[in-house]
Backbone as CSV, one residue per row, in Angstrom:
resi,resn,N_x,N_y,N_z,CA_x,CA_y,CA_z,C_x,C_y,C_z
1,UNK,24.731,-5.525,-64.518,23.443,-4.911,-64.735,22.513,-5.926,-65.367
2,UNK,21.369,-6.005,-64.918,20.459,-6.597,-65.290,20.022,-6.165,-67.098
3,UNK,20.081,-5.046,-67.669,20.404,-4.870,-68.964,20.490,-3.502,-68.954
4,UNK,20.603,-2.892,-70.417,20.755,-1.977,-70.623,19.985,-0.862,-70.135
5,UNK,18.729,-1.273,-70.269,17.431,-0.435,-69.979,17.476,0.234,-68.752
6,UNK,17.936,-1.022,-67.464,17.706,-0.531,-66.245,19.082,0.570,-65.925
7,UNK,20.413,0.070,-66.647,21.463,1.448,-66.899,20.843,2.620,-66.922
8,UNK,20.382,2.512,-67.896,19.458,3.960,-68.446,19.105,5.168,-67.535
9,UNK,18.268,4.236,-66.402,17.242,4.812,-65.676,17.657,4.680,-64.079
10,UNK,18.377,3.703,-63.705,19.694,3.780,-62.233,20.938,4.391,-62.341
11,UNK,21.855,4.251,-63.455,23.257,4.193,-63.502,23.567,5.482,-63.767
12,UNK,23.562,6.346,-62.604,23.293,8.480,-62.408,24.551,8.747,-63.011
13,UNK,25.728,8.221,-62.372,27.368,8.424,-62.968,27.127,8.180,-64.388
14,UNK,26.648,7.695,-65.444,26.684,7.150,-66.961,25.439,8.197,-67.316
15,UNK,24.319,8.538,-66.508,23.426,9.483,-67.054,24.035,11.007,-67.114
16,UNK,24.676,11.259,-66.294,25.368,11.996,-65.954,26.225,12.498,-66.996
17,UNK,27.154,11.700,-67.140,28.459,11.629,-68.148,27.948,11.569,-69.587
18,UNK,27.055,11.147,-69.606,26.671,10.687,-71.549,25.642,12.416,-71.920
19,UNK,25.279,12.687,-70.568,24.264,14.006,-70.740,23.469,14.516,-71.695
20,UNK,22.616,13.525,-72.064,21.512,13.346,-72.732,21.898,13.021,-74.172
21,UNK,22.821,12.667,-74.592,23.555,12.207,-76.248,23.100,10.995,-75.817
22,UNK,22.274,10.793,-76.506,21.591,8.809,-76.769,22.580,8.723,-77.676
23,UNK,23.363,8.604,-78.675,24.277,7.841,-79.305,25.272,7.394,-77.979
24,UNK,25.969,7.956,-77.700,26.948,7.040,-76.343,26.202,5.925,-75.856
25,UNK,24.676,5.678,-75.738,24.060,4.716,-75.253,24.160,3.533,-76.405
26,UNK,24.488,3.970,-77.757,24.482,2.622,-78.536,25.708,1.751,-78.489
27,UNK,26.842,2.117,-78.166,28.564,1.817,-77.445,28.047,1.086,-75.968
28,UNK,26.728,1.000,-75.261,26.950,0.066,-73.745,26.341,-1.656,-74.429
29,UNK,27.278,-2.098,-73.685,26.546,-3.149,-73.930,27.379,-4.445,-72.424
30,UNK,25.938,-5.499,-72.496,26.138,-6.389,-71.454,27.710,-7.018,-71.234
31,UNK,28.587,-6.860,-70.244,29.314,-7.597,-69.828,29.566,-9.637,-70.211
32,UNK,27.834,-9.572,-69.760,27.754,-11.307,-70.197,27.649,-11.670,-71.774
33,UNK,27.369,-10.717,-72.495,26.856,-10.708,-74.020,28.407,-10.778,-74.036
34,UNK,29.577,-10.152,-73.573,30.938,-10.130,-74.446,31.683,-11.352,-74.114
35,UNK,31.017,-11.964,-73.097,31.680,-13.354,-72.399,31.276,-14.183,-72.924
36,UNK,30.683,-14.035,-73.604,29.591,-15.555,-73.905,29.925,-14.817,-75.798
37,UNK,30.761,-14.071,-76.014,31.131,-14.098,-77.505,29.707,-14.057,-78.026
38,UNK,28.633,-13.093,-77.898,27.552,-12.731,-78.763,27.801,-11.458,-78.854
39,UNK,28.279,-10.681,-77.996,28.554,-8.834,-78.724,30.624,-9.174,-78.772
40,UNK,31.069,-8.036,-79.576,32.518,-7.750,-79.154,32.653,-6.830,-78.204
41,UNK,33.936,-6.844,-77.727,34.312,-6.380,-76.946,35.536,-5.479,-77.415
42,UNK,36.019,-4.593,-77.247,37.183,-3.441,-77.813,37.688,-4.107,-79.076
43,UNK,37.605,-2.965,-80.156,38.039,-3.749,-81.210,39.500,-3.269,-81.732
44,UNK,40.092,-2.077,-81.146,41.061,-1.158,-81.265,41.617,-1.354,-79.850
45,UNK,42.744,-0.366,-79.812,43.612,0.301,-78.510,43.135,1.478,-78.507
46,UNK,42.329,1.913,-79.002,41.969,3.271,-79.098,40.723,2.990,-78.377
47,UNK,39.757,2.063,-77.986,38.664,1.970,-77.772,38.452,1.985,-76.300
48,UNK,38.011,2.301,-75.738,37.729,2.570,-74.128,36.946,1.528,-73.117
49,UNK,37.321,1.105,-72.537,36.195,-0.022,-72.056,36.070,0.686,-70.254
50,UNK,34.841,0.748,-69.702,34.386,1.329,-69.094,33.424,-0.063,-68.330
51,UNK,33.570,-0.470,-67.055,32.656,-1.532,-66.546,31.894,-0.394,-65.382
52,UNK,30.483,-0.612,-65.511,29.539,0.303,-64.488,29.202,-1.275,-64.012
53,UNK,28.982,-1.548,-62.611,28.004,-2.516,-61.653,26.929,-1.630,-60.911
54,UNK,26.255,-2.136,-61.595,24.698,-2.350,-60.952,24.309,-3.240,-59.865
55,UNK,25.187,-3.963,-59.678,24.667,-5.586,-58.979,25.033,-5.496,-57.325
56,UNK,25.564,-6.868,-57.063,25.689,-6.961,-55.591,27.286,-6.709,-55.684
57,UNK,27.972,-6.090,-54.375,29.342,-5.423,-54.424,30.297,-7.312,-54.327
58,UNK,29.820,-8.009,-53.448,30.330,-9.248,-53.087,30.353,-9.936,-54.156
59,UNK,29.070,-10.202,-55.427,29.285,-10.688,-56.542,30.152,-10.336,-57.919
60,UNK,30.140,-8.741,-57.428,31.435,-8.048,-58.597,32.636,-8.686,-58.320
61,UNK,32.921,-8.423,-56.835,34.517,-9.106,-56.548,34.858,-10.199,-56.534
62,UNK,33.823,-11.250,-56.467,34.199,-12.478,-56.841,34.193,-13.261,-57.905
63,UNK,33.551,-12.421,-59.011,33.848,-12.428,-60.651,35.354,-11.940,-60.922
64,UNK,35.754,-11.099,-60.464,36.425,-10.024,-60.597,38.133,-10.876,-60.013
65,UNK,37.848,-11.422,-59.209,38.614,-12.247,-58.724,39.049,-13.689,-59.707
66,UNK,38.016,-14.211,-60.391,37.748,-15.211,-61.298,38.505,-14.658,-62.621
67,UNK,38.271,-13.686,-63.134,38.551,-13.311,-64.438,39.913,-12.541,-64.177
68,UNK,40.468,-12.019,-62.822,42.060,-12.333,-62.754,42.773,-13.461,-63.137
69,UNK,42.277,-14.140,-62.046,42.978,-15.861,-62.110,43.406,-16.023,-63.253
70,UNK,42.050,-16.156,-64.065,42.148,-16.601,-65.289,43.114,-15.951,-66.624
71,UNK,42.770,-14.831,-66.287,44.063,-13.984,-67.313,45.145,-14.195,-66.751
72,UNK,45.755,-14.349,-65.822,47.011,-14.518,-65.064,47.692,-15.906,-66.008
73,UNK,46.429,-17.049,-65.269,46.885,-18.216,-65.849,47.007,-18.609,-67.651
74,UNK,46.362,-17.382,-68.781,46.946,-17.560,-69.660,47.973,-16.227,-70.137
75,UNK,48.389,-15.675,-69.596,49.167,-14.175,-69.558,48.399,-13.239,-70.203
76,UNK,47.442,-13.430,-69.852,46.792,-11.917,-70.309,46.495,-10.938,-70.061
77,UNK,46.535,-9.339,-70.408,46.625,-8.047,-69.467,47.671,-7.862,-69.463
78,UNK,47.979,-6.705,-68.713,49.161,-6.032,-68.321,49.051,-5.129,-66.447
79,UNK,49.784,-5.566,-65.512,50.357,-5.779,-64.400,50.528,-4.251,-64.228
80,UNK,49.573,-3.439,-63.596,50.238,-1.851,-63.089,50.116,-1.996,-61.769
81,UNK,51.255,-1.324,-61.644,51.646,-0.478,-60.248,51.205,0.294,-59.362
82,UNK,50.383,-0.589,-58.703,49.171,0.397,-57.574,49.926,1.156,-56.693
83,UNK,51.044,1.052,-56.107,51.588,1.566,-55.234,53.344,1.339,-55.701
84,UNK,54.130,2.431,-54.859,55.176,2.218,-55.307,56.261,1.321,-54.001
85,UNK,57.932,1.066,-54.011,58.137,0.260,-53.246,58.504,0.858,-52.261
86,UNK,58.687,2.353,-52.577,59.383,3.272,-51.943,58.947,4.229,-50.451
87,UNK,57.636,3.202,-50.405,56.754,3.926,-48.953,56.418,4.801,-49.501
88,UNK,55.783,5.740,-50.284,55.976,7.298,-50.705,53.952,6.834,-51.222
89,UNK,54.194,6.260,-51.311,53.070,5.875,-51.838,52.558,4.280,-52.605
């Protein structure tokens, strides 16, 4: 998202869900602000992290693709089970 503001006033699923409680709006904050270590990012296990895109679908996935790699290559995250082995699903 270009910032918060334009969330506000595009992002219908988050207008939707927050349903008019402006405090939930003080908890969003920029993706690039937590990368670039100027906001935090989850400070608990209790804390929820929620990514909304605003942007281009081709530029999400190829971030998205980047910031795998990268946790992979220092073990970071945890590995779930999209499907099982069992054909069943």
């Amino acid at each position: 998202m270009d910032s918060v503001e334009q969330s506000r006033q595009e992002a219908g699923d988050l207008i939707i869900a927050f349903h008019g409680d402006e405090t939930c709006w003080t908890g969003v904050k920029k993706l690039s602000e937590i990368v670039a270590g100027k906001a935090s990012g989850r400070t608990s296990d209790t804390e929820v992290t929620l990514f909304k895109s605003n942007g281009i679908a081709s530029w999400d996935l190829a971030v998205a693709m980047k910031v795998y790699a990268m946790a992979r290559e220092k073990g970071l995250g945890k590995e779930l089970p999209l499907w099982s082995d069992d054909g069943k699903g």
